[in-house]
BATIFI-450201 format. One line per 10 residues: their letters; for each residue x, y, z of N, C-alpha, C, O, CB. Coordinates in nm, 4 decimals. Atoms other than C-alpha are relative to their C-alpha. Glycine has a CB too. Layout:
<sites>
a = X:Y:Z:X:Y:Z:X:Y:Z:X:Y:Z:X:Y:Z; ...
</sites>
This chain:
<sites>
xxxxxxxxxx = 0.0822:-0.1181:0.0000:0.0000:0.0000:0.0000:0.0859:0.1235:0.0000:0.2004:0.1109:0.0436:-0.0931:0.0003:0.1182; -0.0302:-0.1366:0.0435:0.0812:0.3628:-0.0811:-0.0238:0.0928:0.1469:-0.0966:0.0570:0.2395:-0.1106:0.0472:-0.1394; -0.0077:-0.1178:-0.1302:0.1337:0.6817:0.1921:-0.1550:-0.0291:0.0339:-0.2256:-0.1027:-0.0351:0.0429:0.2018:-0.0496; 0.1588:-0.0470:-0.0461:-0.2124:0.7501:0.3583:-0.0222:0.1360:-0.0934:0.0630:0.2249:-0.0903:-0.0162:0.0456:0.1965; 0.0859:-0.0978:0.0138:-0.4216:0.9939:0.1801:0.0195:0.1536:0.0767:-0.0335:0.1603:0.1876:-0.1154:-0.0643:0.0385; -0.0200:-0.1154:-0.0746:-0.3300:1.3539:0.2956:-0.1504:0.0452:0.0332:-0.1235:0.1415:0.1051:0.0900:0.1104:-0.0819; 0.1445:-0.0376:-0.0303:-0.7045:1.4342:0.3570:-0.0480:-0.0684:0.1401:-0.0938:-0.0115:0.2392:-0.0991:-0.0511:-0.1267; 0.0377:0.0822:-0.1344:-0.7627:1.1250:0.6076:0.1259:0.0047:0.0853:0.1234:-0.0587:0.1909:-0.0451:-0.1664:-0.0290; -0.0969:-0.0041:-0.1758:-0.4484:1.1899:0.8412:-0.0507:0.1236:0.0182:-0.0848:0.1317:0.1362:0.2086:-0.0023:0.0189; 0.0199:-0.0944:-0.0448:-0.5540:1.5674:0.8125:-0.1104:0.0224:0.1246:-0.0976:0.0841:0.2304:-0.0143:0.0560:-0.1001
xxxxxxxxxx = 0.1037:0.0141:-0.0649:-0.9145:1.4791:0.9312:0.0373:-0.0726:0.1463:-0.0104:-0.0102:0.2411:-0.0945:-0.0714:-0.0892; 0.0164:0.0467:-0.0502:-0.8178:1.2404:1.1649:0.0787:0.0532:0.1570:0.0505:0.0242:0.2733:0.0064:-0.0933:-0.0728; -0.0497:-0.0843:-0.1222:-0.5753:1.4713:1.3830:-0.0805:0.0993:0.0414:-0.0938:0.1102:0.1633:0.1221:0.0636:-0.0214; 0.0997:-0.0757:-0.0466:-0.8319:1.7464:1.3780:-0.1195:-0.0581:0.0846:-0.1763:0.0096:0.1703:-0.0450:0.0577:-0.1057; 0.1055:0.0320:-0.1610:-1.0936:1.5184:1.5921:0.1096:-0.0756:0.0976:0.0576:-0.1268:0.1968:-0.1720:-0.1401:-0.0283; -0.0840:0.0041:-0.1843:-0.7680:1.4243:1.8635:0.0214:0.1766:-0.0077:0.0122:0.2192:0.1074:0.2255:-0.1245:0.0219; 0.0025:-0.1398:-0.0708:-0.7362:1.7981:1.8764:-0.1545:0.0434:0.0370:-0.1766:0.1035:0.1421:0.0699:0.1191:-0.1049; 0.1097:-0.0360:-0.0870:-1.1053:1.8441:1.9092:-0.0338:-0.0839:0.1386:-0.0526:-0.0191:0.2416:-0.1156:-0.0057:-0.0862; -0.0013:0.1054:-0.1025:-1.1424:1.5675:2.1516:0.0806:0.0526:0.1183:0.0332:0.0795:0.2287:0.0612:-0.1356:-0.0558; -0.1258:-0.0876:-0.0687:-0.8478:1.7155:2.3134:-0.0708:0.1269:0.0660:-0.0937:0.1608:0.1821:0.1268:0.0579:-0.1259
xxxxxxxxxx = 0.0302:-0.1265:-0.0630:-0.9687:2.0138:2.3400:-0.1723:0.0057:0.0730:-0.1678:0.0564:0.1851:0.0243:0.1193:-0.1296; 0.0414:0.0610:-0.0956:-1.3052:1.9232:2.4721:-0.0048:-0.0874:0.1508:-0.0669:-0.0689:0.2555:-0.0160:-0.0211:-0.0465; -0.0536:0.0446:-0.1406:-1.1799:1.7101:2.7278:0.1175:0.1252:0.0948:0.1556:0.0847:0.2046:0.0941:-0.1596:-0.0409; -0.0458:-0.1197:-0.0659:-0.9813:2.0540:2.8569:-0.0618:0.0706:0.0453:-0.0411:0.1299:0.1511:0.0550:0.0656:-0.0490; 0.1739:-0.0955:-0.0708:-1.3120:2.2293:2.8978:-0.0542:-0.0806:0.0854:-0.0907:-0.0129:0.1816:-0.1502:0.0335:-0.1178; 0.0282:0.1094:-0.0278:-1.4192:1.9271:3.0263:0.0298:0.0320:0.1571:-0.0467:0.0569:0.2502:0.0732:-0.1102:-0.0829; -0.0636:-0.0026:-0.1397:-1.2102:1.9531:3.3166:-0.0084:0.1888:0.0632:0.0568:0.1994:0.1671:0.1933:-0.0703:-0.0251; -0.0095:-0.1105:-0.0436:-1.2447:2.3264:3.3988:-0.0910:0.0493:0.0836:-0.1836:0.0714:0.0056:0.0133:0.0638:-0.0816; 0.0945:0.0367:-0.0602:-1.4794:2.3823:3.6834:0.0493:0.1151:0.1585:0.1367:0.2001:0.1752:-0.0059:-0.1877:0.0014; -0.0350:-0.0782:-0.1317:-1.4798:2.5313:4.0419:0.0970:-0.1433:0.0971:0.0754:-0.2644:0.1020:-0.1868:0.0673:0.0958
xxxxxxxxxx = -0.1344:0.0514:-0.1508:-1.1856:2.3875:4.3278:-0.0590:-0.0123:0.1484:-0.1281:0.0660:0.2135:0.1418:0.1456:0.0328; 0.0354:-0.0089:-0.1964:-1.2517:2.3152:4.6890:0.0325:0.1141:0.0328:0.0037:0.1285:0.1516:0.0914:-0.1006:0.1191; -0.0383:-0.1287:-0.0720:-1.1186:2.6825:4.7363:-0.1343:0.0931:-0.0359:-0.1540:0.1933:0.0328:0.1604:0.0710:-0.0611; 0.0921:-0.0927:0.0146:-1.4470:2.8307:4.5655:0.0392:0.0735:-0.0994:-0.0116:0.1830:-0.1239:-0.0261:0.0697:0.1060; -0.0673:-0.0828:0.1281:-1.2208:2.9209:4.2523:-0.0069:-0.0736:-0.1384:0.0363:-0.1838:-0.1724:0.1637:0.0273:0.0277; 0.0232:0.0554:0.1218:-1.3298:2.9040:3.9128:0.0968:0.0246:-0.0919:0.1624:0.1285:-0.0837:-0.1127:0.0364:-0.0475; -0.1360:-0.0312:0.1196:-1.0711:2.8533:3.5854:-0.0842:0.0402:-0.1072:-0.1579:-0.0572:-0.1227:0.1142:-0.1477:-0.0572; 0.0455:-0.0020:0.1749:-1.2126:2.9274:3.2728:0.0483:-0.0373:-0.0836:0.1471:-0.1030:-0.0508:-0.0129:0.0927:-0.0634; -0.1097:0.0513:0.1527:-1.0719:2.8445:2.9219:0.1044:0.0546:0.0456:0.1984:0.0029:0.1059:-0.0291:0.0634:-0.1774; -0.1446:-0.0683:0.0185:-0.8401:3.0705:2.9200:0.0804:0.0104:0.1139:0.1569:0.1049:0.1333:-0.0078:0.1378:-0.0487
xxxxxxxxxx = -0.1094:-0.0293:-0.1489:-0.6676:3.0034:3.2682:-0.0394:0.1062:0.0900:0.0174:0.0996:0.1991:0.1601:0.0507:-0.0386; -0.0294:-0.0732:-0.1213:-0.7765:3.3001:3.4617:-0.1488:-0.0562:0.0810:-0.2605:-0.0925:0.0439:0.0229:0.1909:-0.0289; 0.0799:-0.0031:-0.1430:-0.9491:3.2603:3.7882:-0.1001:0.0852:0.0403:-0.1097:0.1953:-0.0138:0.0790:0.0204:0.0971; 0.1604:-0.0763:-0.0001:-1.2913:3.3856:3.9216:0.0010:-0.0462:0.1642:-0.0558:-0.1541:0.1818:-0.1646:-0.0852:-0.1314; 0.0705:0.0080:-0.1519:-1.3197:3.3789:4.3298:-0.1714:-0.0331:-0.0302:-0.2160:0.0268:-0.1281:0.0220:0.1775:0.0971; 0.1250:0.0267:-0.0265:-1.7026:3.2401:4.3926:0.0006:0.0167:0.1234:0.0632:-0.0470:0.2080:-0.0494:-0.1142:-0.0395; 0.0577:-0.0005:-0.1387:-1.8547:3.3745:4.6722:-0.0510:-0.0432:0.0652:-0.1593:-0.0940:0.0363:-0.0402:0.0429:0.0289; 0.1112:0.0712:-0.1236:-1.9669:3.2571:4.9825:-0.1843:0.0128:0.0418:-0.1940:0.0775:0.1461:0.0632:0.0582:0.1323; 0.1188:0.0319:-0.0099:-2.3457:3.2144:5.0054:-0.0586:0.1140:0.1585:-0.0342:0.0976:0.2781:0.0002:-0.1862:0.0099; 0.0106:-0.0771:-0.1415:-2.4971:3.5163:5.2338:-0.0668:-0.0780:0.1285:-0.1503:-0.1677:0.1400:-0.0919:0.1330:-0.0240
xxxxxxxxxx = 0.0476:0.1068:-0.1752:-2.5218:3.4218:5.6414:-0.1799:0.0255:-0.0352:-0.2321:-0.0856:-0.0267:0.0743:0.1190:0.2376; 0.1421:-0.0454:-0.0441:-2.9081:3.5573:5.6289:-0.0900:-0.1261:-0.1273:-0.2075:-0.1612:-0.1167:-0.0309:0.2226:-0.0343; 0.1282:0.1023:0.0492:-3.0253:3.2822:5.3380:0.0582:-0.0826:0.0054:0.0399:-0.1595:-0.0890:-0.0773:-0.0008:-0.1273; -0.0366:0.1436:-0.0269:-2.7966:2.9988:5.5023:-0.0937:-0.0285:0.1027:-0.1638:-0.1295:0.1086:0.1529:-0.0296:0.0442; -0.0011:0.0173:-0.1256:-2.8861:3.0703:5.8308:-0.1596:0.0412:0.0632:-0.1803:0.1287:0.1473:0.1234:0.0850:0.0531; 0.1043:-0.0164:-0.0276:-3.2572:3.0372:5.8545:-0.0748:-0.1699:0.1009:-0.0766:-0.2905:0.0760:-0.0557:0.0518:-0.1493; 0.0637:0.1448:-0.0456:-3.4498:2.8194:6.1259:-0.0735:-0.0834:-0.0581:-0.1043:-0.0361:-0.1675:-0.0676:0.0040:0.0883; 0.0566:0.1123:0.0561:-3.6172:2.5404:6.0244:0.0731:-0.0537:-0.1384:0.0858:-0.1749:-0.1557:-0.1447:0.0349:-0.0226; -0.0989:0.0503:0.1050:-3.4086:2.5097:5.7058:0.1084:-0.0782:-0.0107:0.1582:-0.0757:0.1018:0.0423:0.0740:-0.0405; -0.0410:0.1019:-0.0414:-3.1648:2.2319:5.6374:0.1600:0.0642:-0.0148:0.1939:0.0678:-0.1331:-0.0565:-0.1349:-0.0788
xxxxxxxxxx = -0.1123:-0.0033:0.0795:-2.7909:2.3492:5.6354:0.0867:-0.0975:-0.0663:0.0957:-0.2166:-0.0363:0.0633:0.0513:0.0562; -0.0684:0.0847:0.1124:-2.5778:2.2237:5.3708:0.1163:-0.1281:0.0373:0.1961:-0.1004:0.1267:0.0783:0.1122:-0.0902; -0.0973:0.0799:-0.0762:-2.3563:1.9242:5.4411:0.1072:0.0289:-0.0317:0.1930:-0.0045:0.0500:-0.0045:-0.1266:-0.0059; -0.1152:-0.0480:0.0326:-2.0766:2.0843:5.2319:0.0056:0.1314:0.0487:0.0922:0.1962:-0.0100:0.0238:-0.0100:-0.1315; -0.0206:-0.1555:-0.0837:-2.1379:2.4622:5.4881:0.1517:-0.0162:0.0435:0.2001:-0.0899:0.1293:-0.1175:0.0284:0.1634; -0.1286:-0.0402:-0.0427:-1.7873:2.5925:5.4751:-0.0089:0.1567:0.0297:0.1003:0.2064:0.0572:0.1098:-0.0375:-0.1112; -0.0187:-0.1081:-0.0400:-1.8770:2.9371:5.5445:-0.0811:0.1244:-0.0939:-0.1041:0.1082:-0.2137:0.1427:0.0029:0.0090; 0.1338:-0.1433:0.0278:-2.1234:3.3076:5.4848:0.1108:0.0880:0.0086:0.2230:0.0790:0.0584:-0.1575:0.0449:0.1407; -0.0096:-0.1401:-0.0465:-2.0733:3.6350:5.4698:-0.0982:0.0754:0.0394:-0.1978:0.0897:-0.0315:0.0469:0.0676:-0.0791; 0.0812:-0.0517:-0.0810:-2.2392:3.8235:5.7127:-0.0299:0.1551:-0.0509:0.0534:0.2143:-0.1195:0.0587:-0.0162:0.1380
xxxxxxxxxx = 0.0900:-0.1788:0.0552:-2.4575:4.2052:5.6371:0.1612:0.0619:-0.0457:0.1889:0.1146:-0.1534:-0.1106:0.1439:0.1937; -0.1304:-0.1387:0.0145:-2.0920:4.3867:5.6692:0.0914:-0.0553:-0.1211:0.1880:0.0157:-0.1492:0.1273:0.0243:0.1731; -0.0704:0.0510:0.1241:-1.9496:4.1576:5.3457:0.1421:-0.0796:0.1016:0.2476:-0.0997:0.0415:0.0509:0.1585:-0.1350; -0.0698:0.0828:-0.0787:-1.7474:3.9579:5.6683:-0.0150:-0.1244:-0.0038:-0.1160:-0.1793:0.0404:-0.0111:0.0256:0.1047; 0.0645:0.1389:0.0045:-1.7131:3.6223:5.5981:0.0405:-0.0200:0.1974:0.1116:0.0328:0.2829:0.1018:-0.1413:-0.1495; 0.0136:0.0496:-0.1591:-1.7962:3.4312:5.9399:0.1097:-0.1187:-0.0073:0.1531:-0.1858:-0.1009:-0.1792:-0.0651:0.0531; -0.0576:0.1039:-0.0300:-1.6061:3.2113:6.0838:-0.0476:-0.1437:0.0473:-0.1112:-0.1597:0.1515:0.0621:0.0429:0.0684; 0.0766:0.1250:-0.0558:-1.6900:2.8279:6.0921:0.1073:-0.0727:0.1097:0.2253:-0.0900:0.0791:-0.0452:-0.1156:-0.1382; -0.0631:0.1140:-0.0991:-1.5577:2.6136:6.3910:-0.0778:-0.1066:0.0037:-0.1641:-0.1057:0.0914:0.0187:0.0392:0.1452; 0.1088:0.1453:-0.0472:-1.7410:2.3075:6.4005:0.0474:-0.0843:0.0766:0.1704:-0.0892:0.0742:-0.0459:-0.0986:-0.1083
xxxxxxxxxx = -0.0140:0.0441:-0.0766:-1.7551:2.0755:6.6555:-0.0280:-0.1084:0.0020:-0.1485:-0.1213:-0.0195:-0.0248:0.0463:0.0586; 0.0034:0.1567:0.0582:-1.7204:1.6906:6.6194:-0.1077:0.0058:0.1493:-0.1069:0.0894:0.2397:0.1907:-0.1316:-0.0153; 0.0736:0.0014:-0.0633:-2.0123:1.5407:6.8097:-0.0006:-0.1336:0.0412:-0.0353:-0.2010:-0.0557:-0.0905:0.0539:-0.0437; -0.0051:0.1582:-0.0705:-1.9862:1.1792:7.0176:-0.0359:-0.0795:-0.1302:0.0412:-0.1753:-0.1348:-0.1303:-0.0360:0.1459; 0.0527:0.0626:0.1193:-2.1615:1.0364:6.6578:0.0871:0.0030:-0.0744:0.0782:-0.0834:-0.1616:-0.1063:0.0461:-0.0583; -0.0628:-0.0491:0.1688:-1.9172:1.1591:6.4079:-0.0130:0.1179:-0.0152:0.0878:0.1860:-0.0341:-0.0688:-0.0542:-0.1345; 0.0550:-0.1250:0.0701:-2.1442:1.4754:6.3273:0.0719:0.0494:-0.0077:0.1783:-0.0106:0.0080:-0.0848:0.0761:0.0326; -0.0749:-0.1269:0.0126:-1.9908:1.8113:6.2749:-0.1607:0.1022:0.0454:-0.2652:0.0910:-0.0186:0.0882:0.0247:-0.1951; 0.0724:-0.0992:-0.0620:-2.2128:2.0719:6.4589:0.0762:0.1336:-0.0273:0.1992:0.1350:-0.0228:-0.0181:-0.0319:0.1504; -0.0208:-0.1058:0.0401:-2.1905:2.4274:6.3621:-0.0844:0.0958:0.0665:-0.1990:0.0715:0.0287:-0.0059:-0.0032:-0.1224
xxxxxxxxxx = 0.0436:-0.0794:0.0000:-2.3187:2.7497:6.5507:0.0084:0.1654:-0.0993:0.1250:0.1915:-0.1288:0.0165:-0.0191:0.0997; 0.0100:-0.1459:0.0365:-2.3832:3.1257:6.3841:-0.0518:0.0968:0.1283:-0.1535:0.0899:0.1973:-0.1073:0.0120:-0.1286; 0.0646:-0.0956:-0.0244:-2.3786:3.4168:6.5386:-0.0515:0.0230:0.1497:-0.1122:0.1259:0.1791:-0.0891:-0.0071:-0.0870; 0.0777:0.0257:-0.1120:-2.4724:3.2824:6.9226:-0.1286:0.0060:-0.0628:-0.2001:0.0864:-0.0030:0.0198:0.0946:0.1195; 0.1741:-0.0202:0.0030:-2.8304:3.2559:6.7620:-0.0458:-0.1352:-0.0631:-0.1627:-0.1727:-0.0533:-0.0644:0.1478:-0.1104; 0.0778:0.1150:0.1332:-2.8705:2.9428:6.5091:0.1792:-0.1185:0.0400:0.2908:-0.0888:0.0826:-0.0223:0.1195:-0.2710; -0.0200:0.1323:-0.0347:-2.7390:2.5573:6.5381:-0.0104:-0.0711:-0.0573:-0.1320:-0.0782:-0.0751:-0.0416:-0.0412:0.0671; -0.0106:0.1170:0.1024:-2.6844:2.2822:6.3148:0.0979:-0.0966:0.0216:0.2098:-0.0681:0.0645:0.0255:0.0455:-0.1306; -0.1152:0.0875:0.0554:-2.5138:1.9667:6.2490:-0.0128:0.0218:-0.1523:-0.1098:0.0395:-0.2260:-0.0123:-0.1677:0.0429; 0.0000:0.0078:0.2109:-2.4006:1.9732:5.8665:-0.1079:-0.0700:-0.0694:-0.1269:-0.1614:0.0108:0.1411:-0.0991:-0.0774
xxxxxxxxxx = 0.1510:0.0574:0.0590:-2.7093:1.8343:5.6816:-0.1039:-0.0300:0.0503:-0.1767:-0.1200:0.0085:-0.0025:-0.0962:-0.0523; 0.0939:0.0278:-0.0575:-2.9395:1.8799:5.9309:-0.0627:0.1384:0.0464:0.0060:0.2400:0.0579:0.0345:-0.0950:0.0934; 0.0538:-0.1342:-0.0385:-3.2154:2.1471:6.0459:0.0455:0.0675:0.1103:0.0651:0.0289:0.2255:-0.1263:-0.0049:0.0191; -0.0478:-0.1211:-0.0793:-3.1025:2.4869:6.1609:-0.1001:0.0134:0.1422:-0.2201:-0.0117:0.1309:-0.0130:0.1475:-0.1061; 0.0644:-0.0374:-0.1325:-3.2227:2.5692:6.5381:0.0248:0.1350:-0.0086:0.1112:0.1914:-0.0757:0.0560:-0.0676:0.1359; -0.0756:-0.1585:-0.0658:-3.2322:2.9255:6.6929:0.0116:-0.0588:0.1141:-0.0773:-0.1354:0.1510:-0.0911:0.1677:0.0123; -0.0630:0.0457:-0.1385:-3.0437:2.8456:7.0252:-0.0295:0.0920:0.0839:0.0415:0.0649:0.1808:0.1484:-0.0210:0.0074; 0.0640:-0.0744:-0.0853:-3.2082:3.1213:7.2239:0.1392:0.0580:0.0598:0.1531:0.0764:0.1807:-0.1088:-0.0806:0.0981; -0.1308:-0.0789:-0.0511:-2.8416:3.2840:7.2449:0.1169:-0.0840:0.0524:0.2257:-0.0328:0.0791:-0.0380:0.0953:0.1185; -0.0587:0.0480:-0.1192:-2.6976:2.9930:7.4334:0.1542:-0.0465:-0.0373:0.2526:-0.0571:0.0359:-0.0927:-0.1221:0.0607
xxxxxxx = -0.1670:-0.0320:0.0722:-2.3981:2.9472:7.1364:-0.0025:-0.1355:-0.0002:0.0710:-0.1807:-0.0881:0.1532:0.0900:0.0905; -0.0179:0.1742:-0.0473:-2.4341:2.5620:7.2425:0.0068:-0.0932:-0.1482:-0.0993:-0.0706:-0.2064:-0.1695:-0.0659:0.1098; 0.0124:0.1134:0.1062:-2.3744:2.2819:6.9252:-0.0908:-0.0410:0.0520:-0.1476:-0.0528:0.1605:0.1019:-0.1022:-0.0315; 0.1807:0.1148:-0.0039:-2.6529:2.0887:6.7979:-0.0150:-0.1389:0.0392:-0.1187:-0.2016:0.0608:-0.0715:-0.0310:-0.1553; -0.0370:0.1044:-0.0760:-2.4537:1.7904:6.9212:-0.1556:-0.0570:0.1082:-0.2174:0.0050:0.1947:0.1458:0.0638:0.0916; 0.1304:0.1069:-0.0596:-2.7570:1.5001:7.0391:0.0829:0.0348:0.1398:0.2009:0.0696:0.1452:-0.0196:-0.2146:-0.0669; -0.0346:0.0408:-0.1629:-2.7334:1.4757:7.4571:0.0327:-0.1269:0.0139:0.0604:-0.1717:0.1251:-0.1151:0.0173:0.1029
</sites>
């Protein structure tokens, strides 16, 4: 047999570069830091989710809650607190109470984890 056809190697590298290059977009996405890439490499901070529509009673907080920003554009600080179970318990604010995927309390000030007795 004779060379390949200059037409079918041309074609056939242009879909591994599309492929290629699909699978690069593919992968481009937000980071555990809350930072997005885009095509073109630069970075995009994603903000934290405001405290006032995490941090509502009866509502369920998120099991991935890493952290709000509060009225003044302050992000809060999370400490969570391992709970005899495993859980992770989280207060806001002395006012509101959660374990991670479970319904928010208002704690009547007392600051206390949602940690079971």
């Amino acid at each position: 047999m004779g060379p390949a056809a200059p037409g079918r190697y041309g074609r056939g590298m242009r879909r591994l570069l599309v492929i290629g290059s699909l699978l690069a977009l593919a992968a481009c996405g937000a980071d555990e830091n809350n930072v997005t890439e885009g095509a073109s490499g630069d970075t995009t901070a994603v903000p934290p989710p405001s405290c006032s529509e995490i941090w509502v009673a009866g509502q369920t907080l998120p099991e991935d809650y890493d952290g709000c920003v509060d009225e003044d554009g302050v992000l809060a600080p999370v400490e969570p607190e391992e709970c005899s179970d495993g859980s992770l318990a989280v207060t806001h604010a002395d006012r509101y109470r959660a374990v991670l995927g479970g319904t928010i309390e208002e704690s009547a000030g007392t600051g206390t984890a949602a940690c079971a007795s």
